[in-house]
N, C-alpha and C positions, 0 to 999 in steps of 0.2 A: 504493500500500500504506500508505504511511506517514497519507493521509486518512485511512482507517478506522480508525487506533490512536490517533489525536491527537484526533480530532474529538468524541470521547465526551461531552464536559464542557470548561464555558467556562474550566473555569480551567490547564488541561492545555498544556503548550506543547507545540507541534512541532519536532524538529531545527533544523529550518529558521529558527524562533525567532518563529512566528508562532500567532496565538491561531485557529485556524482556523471554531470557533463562530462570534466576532465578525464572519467575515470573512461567513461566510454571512448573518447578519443584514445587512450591509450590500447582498448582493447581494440582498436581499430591497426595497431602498430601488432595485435597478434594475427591481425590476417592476412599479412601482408609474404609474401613469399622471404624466404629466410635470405638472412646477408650474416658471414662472420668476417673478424677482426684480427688479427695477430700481429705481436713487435715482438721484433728481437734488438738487439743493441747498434743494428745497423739500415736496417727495414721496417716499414709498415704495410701490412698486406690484406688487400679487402677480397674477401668473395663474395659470389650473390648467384643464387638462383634466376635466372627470367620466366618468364611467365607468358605465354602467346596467347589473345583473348582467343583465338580460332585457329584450327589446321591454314587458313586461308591472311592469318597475321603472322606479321614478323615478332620476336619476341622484345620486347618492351625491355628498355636500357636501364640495369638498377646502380651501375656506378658511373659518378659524374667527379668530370675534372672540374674541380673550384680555381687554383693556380698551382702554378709549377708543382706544387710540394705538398699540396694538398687535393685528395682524393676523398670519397662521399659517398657511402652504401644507404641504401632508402629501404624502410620497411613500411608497409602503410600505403599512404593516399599520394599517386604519384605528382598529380598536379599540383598538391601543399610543396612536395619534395621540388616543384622546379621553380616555384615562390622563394622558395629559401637559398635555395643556389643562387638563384640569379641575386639578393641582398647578399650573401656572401663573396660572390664575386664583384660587386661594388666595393666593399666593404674591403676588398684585396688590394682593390684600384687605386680608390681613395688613398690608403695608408703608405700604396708605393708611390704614388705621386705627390702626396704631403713630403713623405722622410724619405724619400730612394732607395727604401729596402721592403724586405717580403714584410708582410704584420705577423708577430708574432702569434703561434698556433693556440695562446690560451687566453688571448687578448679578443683574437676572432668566434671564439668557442664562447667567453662570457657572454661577448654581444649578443652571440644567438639564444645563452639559455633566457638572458632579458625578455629579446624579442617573445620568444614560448613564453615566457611570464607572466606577459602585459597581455595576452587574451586572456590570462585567467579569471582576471581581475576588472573586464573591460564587458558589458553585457552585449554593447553591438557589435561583437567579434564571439566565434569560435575560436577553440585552439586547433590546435595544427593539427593534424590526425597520421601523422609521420612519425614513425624513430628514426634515430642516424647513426651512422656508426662513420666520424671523421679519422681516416690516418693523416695526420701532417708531420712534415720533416722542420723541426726547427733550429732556423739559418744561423742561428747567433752560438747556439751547441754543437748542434748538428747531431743532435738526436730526434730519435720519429719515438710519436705518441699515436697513440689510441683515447677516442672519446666516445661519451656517447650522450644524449640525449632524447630527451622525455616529453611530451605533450604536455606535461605539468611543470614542465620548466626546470625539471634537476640535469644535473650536469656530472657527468663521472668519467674517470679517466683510467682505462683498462691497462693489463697485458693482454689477454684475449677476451672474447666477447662473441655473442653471435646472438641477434633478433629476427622476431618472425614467427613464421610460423612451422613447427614443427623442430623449432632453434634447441629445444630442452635438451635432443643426443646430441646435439653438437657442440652446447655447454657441459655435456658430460665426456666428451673427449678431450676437450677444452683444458678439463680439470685433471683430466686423468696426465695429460703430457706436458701442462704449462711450466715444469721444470726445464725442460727441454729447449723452447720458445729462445732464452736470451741467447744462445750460442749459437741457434742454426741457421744458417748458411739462407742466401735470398730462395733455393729451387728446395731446399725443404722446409720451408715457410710455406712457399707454393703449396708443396705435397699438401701440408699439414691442414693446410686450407680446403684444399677441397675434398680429403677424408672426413672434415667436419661436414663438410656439404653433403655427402653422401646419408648421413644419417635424416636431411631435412628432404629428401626427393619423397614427393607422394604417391603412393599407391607403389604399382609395378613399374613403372618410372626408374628411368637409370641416369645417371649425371652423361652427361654427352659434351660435347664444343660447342653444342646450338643452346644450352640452357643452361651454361655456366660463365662466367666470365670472370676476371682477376685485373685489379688494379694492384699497381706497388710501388710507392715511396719510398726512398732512400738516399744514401749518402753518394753526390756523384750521379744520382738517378733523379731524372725529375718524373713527373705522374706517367707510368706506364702502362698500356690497358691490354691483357691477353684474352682474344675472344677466337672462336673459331679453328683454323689450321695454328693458328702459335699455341694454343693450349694444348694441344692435342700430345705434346709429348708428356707433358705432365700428366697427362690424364694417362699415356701407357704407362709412366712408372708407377701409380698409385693401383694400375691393373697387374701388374709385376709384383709391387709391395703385397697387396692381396693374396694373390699364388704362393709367394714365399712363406706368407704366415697360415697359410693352408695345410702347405705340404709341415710346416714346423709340427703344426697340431696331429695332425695326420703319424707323424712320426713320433711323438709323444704316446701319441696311442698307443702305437705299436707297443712302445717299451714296459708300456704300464701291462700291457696284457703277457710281454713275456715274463713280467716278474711274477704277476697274477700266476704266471702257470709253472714258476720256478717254486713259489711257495707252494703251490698243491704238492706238487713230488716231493716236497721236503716231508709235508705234515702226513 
């Protein structure tokens, strides 16, 4: 009951002390097809599912170049997503054309949790019905970060990360390897990325070159986008990774059943 009387207007609280509009835009950011996140001490690396509305469409672009060093995975409401780009890349413009250098990646990341803010708070606006997942290289270090943000205007800063829908296995791979993350190398970042992807594909669905693609920031690297025939070698090693832990298991077996049967003839 108490949904229907609170949820009218973003700016309405409910008993309960919850903005329930907001909350809906954020569930809006779980139907969005999955995009994950990864840094290591020299890269940032985005993936993203695509999504084709028809056999008869091309599949809809989930990572956007912002500037040189900064890359943009979208989960959610695509059109909110190219609203935001396109201020962010002002917002790039601006600040190299004021000072002569990049803006810094957490200076550009405040602006935006603002901008999400001020719909919360504002009743003739909605909020954004998008998450993001930002890699940026920052020029003055020259370290790459991970961010992410919220419909309700929170703002966090990963090692890995992954939104969306069906993102939960691929936050659990996430978690299960993020030891791993600071040392590896730009092409098993790659990997790493799209084994997390593999968990977010729907139904009978297989990750391919046509509904996968990868951006990546880095040192010496400005925004790089692998879609199509450039992915495609990454995607055989992660079919090779597959095999080899097949056959590992596979042979594990084995072993356990000759002991299994080493212990019968003992007893």
């Amino acid at each position: 009951m108490f949904r229907n009387q609170y949820d009218t207007d973003v700016t309405v609280w409910s008993p309960e002390g919850r903005l329930l509009q907001v909350e809906y835009a954020m569930e809006s950011v779980k139907q969005g097809s999955a995009c994950v996140g990864l840094v290591s001490e020299t890269h940032a690396v985005l993936g993203a599912l695509k999504r084709s509305v028809s056999e008869l469409s091309s599949h809809q672009q989930k990572l956007i170049e912002i500037d040189d060093g900064i890359a943009m995975g979208i989960a959610g409401l695509t059109a909110d997503a190219r609203s935001l780009a396109k201020y962010m890349r002002n917002e790039c413009l601006n600040h190299k054309y004021v000072y002569g250098s990049s803006i810094p990646p957490h200076l550009l990341m405040a602006d935006l949790a603002d901008k999400h803010q001020r719909t919360t708070q504002t009743y003739v606006r909605r909020p954004f019905g998008v998450g993001l997942l930002v890699a940026a290289m920052d020029g003055r270090t020259s370290t790459p970060h991970l961010y992410q943000t919220c419909p309700s205007g929170n703002l966090y800063e990963y090692y890995a990360s992954a939104i969306g829908a069906r993102s939960q296995s691929a936050r659990t791979y996430l978690e299960k390897h993020v030891d791993t993350f600071k040392e590896a190398s730009r092409d098993e970042l790659i990997v790493h990325t799209l084994q997390a992807l593999v968990g977010c594909v729907s139904g009978d669905d297989e990750l391919t070159k046509e509904n996968a693609s990868i951006a990546i920031v880095g040192k010496d690297e400005n925004y790089t986008l692998l879609e199509g025939d450039k992915l495609q070698p990454y995607l055989d090693r992660l079919e090779l990774k597959g095999n080899d832990e097949e056959g590992d298991d596979e042979g594990e077996g084995g072993d356990a059943g000759e002991e299994e049967e080493a212990e019968a003839m003992e007893t």
